[in-house]
C-alpha positions in Angstrom: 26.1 3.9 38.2 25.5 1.9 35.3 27.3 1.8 31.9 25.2 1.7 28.7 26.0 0.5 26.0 27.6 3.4 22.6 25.7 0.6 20.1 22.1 1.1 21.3 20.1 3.1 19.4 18.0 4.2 22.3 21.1 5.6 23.7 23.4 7.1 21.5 21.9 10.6 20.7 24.5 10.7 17.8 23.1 7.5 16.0 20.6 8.5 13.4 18.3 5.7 12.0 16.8 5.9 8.2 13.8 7.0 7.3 11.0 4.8 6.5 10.9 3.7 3.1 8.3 6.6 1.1 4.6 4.4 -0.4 4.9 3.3 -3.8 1.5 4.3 -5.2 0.0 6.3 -8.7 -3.1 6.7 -9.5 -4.9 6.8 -13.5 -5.5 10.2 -14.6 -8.7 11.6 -13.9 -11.0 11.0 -16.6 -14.6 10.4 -17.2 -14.4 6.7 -18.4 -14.9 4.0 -15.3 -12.3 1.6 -15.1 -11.7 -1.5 -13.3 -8.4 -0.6 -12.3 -8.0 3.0 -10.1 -4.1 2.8 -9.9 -1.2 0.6 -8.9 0.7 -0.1 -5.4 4.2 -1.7 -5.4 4.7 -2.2 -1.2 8.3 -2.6 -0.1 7.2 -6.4 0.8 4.5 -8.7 1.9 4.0 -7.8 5.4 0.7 -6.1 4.8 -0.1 -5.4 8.1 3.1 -2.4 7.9 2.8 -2.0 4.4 -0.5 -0.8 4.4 -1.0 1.7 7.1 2.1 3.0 4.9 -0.1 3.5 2.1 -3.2 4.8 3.9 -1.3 7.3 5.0 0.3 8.5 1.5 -3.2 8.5 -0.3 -3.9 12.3 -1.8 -4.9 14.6 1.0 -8.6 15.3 -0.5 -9.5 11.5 -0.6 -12.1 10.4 2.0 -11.7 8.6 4.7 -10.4 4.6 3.8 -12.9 2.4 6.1 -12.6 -1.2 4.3 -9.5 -2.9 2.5 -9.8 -6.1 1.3 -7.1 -7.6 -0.2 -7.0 -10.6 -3.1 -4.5 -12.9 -3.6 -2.4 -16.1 -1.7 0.4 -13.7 -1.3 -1.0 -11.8 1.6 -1.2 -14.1 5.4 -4.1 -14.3 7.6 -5.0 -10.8 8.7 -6.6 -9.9 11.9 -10.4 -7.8 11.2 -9.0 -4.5 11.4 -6.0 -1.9 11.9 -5.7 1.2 13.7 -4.4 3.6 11.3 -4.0 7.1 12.4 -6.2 6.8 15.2 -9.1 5.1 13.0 -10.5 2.0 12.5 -9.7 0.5 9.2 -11.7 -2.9 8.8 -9.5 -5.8 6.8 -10.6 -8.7 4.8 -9.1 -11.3 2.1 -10.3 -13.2 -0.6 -7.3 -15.6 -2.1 -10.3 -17.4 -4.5 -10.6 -14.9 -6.8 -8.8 -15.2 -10.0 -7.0 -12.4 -11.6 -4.1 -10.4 -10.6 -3.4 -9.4 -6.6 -5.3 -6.2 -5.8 -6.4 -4.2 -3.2 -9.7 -2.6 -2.6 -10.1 0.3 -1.1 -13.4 1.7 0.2 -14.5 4.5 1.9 -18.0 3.3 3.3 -20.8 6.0 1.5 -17.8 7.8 -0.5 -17.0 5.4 -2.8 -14.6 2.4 -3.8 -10.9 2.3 -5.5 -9.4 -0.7 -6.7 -5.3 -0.6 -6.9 -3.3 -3.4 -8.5 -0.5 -5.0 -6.5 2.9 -4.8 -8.2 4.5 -8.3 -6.3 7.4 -6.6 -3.6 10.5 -8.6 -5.1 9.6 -7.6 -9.0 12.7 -6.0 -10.1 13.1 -2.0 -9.7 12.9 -1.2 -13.6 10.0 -3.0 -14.3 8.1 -1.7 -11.3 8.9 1.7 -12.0 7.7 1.3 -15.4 4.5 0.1 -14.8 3.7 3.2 -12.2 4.9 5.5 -14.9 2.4 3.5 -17.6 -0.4 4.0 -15.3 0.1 7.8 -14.0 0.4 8.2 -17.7 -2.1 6.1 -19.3 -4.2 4.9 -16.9 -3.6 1.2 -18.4 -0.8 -1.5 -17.7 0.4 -4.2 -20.1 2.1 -7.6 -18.6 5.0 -7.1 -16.4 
């Protein structure tokens, strides 16, 4: 007979790990004026490759399926061409060239196409949290 270790999570039925942390991500209010910017997503840091997966998942129930992300900005490291998310096939790219601010786009191929700013991970918590609340409310965001 072996002994197992009390510390190991895999063995101690009693241990209880935390939950994952919940996606950061609003959305402008619906309105019939096109805008360049669809919402805002703050991820818990730059590992995109669990970050978003994360967010895919947390997208409103009635969107369509995502297809394509593509990614701007130097922040983000080479990705591979695509993820498995949820059992389907979500195809990655990134541009770091473009100027502007770091965003994502989102695109769900024949459905349509949302573009989400990227609040930097380490930005502190008030500022980050103001700038969701601006754009669930306003639809608009003004300099961090």
């Amino acid at each position: 007979m072996t002994a197992v270790a009390k510390d190991h999570p895999h063995t101690d039925p009693h241990r209880h790990h935390a939950p994952p942390p919940v996606a950061r991500l609003t959305f402008a209010p619906h309105t019939g004026t096109a805008r360049r910017i669809d919402g805002v997503w703050w991820p818990h840091s730059a590992d995109l490759l669990a970050e978003l997966p994360e967010m895919l998942t947390a997208l409103p129930f009635d969107w369509p399926r995502i297809t394509h992300a593509t990614v701007n900005g130097k922040a983000w490291p080479a990705l591979p061409s695509h993820i498995l998310v949820e059992g389907h096939v979500v195809r990655l790219r990134r541009t770091a060239g473009r100027p502007g601010p770091d965003t994502v786009c989102l695109v769900s191929m024949g459905r349509g196409r949302w573009d989400l700013l990227i609040i930097p991970p380490g930005i502190p918590e008030p500022t980050g949290v103001r700038m969701m609340a601006q754009m669930a409310r306003t639809g608009e965001l003004t300099p961090a």
